[in-house]
Backbone as CSV, one residue per row, in Angstrom:
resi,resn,N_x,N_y,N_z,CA_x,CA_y,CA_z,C_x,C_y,C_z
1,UNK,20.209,-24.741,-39.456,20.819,-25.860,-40.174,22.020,-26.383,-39.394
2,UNK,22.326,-27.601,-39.426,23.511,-28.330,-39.119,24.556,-28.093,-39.579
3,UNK,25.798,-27.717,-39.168,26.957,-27.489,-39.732,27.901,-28.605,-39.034
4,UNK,28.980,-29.326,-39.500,29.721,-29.922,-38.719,31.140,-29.670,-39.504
5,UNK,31.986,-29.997,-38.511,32.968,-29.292,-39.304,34.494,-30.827,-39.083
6,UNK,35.003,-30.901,-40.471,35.710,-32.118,-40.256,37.431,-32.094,-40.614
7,UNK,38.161,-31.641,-39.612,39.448,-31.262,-39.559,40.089,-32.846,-40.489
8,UNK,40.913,-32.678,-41.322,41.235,-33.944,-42.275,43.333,-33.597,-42.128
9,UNK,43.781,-34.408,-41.991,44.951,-34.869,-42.633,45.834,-35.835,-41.880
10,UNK,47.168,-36.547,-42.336,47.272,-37.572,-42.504,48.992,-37.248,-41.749
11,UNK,49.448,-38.860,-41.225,50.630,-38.437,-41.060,52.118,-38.708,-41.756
12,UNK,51.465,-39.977,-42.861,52.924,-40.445,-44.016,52.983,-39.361,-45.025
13,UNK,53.540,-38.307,-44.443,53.904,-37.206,-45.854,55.206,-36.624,-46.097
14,UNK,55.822,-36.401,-47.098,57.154,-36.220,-47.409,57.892,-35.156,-46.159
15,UNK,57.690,-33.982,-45.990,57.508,-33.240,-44.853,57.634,-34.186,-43.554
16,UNK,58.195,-34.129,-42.660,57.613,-35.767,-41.594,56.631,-34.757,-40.234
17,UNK,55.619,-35.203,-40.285,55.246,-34.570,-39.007,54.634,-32.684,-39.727
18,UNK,54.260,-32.706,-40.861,54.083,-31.903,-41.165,53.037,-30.564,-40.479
19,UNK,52.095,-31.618,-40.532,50.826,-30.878,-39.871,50.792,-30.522,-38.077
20,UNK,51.715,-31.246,-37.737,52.331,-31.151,-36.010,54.042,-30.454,-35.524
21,UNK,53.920,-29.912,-36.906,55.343,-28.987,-36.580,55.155,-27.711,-35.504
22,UNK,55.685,-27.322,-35.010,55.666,-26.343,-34.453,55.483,-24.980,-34.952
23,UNK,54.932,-24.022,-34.969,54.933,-22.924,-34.958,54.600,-22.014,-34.490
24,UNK,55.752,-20.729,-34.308,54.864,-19.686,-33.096,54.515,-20.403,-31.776
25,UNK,55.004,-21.467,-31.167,54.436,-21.997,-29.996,53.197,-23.091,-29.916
26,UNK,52.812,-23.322,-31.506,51.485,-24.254,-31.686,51.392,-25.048,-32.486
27,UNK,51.698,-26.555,-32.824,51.439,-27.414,-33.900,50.259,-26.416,-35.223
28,UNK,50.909,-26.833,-36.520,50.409,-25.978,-37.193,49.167,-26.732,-37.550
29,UNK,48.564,-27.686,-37.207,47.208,-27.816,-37.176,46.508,-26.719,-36.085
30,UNK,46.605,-26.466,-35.144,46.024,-25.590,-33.884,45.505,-24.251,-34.644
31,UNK,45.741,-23.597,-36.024,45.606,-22.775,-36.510,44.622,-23.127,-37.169
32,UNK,44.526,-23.808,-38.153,42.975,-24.150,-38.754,42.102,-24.732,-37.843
33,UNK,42.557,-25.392,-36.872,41.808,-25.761,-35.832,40.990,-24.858,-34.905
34,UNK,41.760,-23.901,-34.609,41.315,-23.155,-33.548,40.355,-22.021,-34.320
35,UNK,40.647,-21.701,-35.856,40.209,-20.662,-36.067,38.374,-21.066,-36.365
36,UNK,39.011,-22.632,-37.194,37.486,-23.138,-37.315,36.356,-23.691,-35.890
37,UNK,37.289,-23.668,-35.222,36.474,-23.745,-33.643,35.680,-22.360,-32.826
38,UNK,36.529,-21.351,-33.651,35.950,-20.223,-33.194,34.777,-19.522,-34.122
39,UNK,34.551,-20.533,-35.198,33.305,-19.664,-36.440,31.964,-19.950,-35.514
40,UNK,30.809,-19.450,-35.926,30.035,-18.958,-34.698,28.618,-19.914,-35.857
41,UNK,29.372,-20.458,-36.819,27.844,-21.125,-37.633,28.352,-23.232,-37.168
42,UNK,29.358,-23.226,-37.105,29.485,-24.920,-36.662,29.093,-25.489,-35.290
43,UNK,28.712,-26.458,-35.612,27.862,-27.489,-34.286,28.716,-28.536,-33.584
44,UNK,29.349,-29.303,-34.783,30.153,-30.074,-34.080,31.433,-30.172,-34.792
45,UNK,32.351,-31.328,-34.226,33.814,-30.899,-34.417,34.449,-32.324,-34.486
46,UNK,35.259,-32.661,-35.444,35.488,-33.652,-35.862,36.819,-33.878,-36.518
47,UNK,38.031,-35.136,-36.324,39.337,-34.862,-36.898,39.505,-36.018,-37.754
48,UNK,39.544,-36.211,-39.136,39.923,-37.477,-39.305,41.544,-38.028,-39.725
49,UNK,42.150,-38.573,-39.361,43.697,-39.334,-39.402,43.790,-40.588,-38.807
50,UNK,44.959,-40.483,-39.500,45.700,-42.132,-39.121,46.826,-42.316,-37.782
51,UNK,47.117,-40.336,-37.754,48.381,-40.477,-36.906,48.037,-39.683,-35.742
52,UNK,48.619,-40.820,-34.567,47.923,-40.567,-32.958,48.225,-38.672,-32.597
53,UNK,49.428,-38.575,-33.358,50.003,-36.845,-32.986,48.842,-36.028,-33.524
54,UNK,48.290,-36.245,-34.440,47.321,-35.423,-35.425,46.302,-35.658,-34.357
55,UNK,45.490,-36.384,-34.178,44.306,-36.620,-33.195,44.663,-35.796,-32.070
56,UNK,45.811,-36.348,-31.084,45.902,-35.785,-30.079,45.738,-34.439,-29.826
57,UNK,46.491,-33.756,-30.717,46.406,-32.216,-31.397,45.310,-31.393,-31.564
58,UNK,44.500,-32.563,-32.061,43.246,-31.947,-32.567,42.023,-31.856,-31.286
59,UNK,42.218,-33.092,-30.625,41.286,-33.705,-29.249,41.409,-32.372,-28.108
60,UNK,42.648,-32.101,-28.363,43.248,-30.662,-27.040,42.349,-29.367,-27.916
61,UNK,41.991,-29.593,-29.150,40.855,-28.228,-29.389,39.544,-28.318,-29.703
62,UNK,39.566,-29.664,-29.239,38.058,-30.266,-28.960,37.269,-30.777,-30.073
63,UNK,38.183,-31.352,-30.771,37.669,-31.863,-31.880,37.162,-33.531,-31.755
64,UNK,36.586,-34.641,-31.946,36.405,-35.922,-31.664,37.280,-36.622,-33.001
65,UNK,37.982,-37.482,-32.084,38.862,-38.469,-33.019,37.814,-39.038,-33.926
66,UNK,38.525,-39.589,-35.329,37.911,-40.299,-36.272,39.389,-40.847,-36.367
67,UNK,39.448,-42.118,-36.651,40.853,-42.954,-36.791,40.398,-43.284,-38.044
68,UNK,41.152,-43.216,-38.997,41.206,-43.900,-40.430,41.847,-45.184,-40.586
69,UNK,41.357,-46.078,-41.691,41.770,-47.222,-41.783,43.193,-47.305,-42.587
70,UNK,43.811,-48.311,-42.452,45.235,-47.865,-43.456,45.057,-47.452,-44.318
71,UNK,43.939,-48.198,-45.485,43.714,-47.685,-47.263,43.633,-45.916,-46.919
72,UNK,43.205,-45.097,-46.213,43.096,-44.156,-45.852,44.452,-42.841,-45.596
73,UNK,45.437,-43.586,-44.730,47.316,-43.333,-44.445,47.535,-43.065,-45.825
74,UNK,47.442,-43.490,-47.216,48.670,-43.789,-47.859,49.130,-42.394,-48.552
75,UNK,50.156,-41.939,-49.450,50.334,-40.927,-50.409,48.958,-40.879,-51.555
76,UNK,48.980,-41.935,-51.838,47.871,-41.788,-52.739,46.214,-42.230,-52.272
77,UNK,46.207,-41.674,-51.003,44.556,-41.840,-50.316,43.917,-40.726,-50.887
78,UNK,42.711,-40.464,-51.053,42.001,-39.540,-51.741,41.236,-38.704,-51.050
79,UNK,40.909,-37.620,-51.017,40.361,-36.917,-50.230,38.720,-36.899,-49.911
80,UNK,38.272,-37.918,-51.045,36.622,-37.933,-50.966,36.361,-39.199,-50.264
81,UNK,37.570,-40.032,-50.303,37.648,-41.260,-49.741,37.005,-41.111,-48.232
82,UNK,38.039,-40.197,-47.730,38.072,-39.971,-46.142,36.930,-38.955,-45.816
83,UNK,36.555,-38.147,-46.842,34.972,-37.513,-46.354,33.994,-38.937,-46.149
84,UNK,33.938,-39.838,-47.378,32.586,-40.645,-47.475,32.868,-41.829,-45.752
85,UNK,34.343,-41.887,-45.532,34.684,-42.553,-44.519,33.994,-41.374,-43.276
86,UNK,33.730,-40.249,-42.928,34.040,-39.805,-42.255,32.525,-39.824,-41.853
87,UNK,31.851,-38.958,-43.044,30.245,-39.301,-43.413,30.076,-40.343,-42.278
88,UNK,29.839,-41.721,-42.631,29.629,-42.559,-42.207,30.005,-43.279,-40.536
89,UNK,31.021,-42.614,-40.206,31.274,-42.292,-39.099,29.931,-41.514,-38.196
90,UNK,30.405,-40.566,-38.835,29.480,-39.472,-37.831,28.186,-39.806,-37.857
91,UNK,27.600,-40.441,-39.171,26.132,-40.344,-39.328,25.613,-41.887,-38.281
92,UNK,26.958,-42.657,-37.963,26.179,-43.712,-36.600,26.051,-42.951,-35.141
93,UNK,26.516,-42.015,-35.201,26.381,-41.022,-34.029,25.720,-40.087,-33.634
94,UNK,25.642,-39.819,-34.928,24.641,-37.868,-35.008,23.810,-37.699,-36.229
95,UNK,22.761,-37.034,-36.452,22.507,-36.687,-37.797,23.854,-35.702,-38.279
96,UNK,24.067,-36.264,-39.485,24.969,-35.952,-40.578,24.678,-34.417,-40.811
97,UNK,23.858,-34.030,-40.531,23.352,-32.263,-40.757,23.525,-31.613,-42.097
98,UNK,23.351,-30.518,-42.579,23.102,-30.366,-43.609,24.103,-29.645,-44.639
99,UNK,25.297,-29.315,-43.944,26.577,-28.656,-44.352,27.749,-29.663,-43.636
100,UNK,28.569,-29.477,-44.460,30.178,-29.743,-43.848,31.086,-29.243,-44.064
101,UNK,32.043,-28.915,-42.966,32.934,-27.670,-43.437,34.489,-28.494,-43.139
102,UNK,34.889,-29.239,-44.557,36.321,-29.755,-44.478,37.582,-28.981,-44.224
103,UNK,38.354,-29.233,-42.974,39.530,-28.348,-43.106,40.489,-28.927,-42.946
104,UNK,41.928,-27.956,-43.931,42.853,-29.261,-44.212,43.898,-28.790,-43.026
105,UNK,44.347,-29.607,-42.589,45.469,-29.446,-41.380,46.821,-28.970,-41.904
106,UNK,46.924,-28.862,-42.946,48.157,-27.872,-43.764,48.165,-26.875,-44.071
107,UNK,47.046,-26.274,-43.761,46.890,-24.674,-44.045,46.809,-23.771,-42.633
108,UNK,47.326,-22.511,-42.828,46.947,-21.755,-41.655,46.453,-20.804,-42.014
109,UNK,46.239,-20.722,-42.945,45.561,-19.669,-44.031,44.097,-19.676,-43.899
110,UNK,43.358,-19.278,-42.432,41.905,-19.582,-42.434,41.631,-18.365,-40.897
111,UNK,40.617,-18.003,-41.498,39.819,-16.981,-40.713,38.600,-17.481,-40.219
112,UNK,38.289,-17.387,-38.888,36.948,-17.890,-38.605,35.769,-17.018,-39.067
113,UNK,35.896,-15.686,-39.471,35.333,-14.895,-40.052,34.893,-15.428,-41.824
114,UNK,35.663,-15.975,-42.580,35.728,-16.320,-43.711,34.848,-17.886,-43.275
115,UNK,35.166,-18.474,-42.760,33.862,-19.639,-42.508,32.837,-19.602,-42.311
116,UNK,32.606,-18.284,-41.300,31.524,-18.123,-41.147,30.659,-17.505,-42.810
117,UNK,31.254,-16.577,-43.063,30.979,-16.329,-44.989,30.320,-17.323,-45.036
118,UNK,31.702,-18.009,-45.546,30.934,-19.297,-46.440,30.106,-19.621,-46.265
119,UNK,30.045,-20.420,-45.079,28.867,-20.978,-44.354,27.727,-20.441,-44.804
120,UNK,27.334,-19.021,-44.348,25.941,-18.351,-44.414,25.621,-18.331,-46.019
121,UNK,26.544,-17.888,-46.711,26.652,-18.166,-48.112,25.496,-19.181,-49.063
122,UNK,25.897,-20.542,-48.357,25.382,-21.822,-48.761,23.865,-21.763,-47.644
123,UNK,23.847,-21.203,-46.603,22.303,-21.490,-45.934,21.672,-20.569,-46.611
124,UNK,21.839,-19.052,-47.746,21.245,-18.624,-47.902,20.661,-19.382,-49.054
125,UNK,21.593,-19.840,-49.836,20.968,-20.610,-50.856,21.615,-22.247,-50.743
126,UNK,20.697,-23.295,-50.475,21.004,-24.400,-50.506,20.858,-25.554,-52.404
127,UNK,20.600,-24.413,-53.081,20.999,-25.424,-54.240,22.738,-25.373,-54.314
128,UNK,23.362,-24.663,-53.969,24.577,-24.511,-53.869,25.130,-25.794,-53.267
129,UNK,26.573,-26.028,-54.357,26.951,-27.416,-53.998,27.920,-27.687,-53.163
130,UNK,28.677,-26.232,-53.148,30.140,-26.232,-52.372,30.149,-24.552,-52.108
131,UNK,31.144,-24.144,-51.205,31.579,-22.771,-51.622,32.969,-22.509,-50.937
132,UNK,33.909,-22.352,-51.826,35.035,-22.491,-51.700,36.006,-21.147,-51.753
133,UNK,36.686,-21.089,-50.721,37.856,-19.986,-50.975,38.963,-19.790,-52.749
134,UNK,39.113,-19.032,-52.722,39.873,-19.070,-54.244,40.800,-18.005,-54.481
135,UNK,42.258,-17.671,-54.763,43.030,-16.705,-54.896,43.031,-16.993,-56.700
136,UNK,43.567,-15.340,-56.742,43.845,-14.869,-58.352,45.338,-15.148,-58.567
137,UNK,45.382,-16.048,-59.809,47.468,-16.632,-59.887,47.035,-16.114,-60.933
138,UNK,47.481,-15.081,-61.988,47.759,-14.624,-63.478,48.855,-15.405,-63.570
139,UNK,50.031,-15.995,-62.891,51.048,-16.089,-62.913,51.203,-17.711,-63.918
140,UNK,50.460,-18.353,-63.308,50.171,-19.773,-63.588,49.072,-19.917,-64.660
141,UNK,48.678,-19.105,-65.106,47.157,-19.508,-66.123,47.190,-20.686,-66.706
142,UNK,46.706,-21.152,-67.540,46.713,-22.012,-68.220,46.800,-21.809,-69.405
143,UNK,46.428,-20.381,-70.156,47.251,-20.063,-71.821,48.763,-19.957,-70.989
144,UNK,49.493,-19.965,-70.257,50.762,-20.046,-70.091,51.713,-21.246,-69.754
145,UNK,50.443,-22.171,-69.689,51.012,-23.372,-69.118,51.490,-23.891,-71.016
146,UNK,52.395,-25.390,-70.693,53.001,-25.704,-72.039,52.923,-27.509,-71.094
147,UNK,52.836,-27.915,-72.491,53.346,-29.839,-72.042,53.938,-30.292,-73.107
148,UNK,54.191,-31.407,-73.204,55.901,-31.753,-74.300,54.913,-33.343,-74.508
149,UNK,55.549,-32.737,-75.726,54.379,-33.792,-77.219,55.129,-34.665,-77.510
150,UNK,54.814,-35.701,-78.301,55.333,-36.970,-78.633,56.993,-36.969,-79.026
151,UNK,57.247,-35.631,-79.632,58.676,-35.095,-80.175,59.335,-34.814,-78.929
152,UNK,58.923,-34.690,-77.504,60.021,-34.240,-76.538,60.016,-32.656,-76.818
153,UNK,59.514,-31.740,-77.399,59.012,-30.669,-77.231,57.429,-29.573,-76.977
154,UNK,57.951,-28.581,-76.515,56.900,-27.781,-75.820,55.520,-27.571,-76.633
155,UNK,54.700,-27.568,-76.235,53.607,-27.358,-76.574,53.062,-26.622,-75.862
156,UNK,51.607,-25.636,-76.083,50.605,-25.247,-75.622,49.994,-26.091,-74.727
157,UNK,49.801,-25.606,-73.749,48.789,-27.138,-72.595,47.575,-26.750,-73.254
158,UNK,46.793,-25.833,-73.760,45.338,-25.428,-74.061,45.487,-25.477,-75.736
159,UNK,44.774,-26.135,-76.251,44.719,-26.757,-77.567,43.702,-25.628,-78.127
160,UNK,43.619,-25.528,-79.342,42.781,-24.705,-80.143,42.752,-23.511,-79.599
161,UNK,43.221,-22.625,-79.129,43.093,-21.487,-78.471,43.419,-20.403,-79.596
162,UNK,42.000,-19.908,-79.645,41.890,-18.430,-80.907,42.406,-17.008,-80.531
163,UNK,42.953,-16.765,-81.658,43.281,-15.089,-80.963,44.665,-15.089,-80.425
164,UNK,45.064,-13.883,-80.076,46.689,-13.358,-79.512,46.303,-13.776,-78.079
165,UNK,47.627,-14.277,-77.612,47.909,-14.718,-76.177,49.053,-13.667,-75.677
166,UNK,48.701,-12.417,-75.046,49.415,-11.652,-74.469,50.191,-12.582,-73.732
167,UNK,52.151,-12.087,-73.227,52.404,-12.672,-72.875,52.662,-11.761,-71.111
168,UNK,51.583,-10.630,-71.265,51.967,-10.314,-70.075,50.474,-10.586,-69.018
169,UNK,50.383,-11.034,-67.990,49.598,-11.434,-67.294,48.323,-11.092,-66.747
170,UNK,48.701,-9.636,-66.548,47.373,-8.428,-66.590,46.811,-8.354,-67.275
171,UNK,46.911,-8.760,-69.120,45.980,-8.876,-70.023,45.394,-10.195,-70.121
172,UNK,45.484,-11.043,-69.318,45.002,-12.371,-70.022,43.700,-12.815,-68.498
173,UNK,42.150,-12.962,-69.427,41.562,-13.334,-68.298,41.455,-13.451,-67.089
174,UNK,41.193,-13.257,-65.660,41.253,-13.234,-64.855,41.159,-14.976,-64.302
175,UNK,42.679,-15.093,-63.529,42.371,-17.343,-63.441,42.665,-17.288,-62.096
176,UNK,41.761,-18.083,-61.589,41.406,-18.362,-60.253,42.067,-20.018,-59.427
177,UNK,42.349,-20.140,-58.378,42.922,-21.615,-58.038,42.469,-21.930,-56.515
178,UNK,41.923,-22.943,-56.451,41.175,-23.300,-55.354,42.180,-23.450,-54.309
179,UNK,41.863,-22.885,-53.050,42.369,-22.997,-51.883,42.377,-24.018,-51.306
180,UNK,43.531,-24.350,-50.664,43.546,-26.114,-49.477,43.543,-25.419,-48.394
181,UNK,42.742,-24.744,-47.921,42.669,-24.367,-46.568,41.161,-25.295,-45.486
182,UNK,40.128,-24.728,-46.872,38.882,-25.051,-46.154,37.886,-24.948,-47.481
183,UNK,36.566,-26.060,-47.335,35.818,-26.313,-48.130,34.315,-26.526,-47.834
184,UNK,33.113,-25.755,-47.837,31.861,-25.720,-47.337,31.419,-26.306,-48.337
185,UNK,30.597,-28.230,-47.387,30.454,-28.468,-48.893,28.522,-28.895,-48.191
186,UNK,27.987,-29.081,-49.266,26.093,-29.358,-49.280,25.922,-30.718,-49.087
187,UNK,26.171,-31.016,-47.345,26.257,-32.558,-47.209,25.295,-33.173,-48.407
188,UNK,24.017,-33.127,-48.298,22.622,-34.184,-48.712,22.815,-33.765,-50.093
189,UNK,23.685,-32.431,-51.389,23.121,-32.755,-52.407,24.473,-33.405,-52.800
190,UNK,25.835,-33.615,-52.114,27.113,-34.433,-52.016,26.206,-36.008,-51.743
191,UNK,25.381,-36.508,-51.011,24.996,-37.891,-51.003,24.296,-38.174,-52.007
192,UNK,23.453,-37.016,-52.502,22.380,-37.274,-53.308,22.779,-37.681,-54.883
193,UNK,24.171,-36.675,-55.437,24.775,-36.797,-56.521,25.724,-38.457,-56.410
194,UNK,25.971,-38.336,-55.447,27.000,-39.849,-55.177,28.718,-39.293,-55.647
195,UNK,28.758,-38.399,-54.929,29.998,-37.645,-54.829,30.552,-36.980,-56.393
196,UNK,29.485,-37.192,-57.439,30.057,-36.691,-58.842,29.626,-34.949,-59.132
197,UNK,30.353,-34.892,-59.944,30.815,-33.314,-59.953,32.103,-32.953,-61.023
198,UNK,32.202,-31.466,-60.779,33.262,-30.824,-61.654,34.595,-32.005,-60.812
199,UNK,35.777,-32.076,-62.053,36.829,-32.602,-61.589,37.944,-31.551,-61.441
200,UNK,38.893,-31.988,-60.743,39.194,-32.954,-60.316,38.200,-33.671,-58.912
201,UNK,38.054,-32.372,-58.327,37.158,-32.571,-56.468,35.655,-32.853,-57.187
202,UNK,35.125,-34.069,-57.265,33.876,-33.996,-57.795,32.971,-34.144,-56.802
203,UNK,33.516,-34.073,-55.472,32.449,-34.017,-54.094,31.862,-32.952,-54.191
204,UNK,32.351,-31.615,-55.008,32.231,-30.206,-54.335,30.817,-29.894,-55.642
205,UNK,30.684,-31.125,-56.342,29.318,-30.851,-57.359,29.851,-29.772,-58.224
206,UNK,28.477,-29.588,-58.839,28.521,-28.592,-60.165,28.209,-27.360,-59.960
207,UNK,27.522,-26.932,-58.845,26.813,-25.289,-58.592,27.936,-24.713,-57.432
208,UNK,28.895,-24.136,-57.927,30.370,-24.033,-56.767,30.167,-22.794,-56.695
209,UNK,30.097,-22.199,-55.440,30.399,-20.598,-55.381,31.683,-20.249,-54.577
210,UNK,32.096,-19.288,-54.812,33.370,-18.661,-54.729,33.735,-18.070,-53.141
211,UNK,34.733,-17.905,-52.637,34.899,-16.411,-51.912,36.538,-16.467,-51.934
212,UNK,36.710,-14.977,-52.771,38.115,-14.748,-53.107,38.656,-14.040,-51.474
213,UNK,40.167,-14.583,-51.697,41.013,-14.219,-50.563,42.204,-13.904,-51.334
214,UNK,43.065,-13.319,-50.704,44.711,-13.203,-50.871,45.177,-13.590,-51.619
215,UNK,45.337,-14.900,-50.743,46.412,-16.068,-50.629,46.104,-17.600,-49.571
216,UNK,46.541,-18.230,-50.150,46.641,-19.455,-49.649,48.259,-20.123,-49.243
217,UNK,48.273,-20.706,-48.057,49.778,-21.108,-48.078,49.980,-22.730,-47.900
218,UNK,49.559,-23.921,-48.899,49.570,-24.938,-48.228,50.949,-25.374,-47.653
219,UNK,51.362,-26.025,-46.564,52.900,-26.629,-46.371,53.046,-27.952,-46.614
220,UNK,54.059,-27.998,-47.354,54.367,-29.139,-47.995,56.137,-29.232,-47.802
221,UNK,57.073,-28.574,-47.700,58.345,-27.963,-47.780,58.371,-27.348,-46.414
222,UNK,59.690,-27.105,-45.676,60.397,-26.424,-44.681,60.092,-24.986,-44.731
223,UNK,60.392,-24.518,-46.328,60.185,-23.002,-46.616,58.714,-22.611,-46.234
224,UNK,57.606,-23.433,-46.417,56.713,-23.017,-46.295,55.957,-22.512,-44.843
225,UNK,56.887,-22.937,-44.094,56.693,-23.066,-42.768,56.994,-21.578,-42.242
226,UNK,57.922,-21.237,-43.095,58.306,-19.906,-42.421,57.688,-18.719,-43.164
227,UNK,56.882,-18.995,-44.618,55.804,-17.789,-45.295,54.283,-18.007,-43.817
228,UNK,54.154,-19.147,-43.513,53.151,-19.581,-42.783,53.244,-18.946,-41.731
229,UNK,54.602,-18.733,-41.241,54.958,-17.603,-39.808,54.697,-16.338,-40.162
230,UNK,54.840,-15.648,-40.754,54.851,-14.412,-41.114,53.533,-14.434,-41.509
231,UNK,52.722,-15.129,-42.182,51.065,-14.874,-42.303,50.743,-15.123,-41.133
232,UNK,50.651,-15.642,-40.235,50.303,-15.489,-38.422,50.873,-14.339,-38.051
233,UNK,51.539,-14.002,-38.272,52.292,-12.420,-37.313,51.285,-11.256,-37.823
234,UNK,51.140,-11.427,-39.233,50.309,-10.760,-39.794,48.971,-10.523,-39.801
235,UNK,48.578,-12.122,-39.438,46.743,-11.783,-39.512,46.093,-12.391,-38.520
236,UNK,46.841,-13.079,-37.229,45.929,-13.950,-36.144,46.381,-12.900,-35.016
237,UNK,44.922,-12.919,-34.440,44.545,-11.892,-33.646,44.539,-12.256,-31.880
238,UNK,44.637,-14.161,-31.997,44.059,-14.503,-30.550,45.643,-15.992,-30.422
């Protein structure tokens, strides 16, 4: 099967230069980059942005530019936007193949070992719509979450909810939160549905399978830059 793999992010973000900061000696794209260059199931290699630093970055690990159109740059560009843009790109060039493996240029939180997972994951079974990394937050659940009602006070975010709500974390369901690192998604049943699906990501369809990790570190903040160092000291090998 076809795998192609499509390095994504952008350069107007609060952060300036986020994804081309330095770290350890390497723009922190070079880390999802390099790791997804080294999985042993992708064919081809692909970057999509608006900003020449991001490309360039990406071109030095052999990825092929995709330039995005402005609607594409903005804070509020969408992420299925720039797949269906990207799609269409590639598919005047190459067959579109039968997987795509989105990776976000803000994470360094990616193993070429864990792509490869995924990957095989979805060729073993292709009704599968996506298969996505996922860490355990008890911390954040959603019986813990609250939102503020017409009165300017707290509420429950989860309405009708039966039964005692422990308020300690180890007792309450096991809650899961999707990773921004990387996303294996089922190119042809993503065209076939017309990008609809579970929300918010409704590219990733309705039949989603899992593979739990750690942790995830997206950077968005200065601080994050330096948990992002210490997960490289810790787990990159090359």
């Amino acid at each position: 099967m076809k795998v192609i793999a499509l390095l994504t992010g952008r350069g107007n973000n609060t952060l300036k230069d986020k994804n081309v900061l330095e770290v350890l000696g390497h723009p922190v794209l070079y880390y999802p980059a390099h790791a997804t260059k080294a999985a042993q199931t992708i064919n081809s290699y692909y970057c999509s942005s608006d900003d020449e630093k991001i490309l360039s970055a990406a071109e030095a690990e052999g990825y092929e530019r995709i330039v995005r159109p402005d609607y594409l740059g903005t804070p509020t560009s969408q992420h299925v936007d720039v797949i269906k843009h990207a799609i269409e790109y590639i598919g005047a060039r190459e067959e579109i193949g039968d997987i795509m493996v989105v990776v976000l240029a803000n994470n360094v939180t990616i193993k070429s070992e864990w792509v490869d997972a995924c990957v095989k994951m979805m060729q073993e079974d292709m009704s599968i719509t996506a298969v996505v990394p996922v860490y355990e937050d008890n911390d954040h659940h959603p019986l813990r979450g609250k939102r503020v009602d017409e009165n300017g006070r707290l509420q429950m975010y989860e309405k009708n909810v039966e039964g005692k709500v422990s308020t300690n974390r180890q007792d309450l369901p096991k809650c899961y939160f999707l990773s921004h690192n990387f996303w294996v998604l089922n190119t042809k049943k993503m065209l076939e549905s017309g990008y609809e699906g579970q929300k918010p990501w409704e590219f990733m369809g309705n039949n989603i399978a899992y593979y739990e990790i750690e942790e995830s570190i997206d950077i968005h903040k200065s601080i994050d830059l330096y948990i992002a160092k210490e997960w490289i000291k810790e787990n990159y090998t090359d």
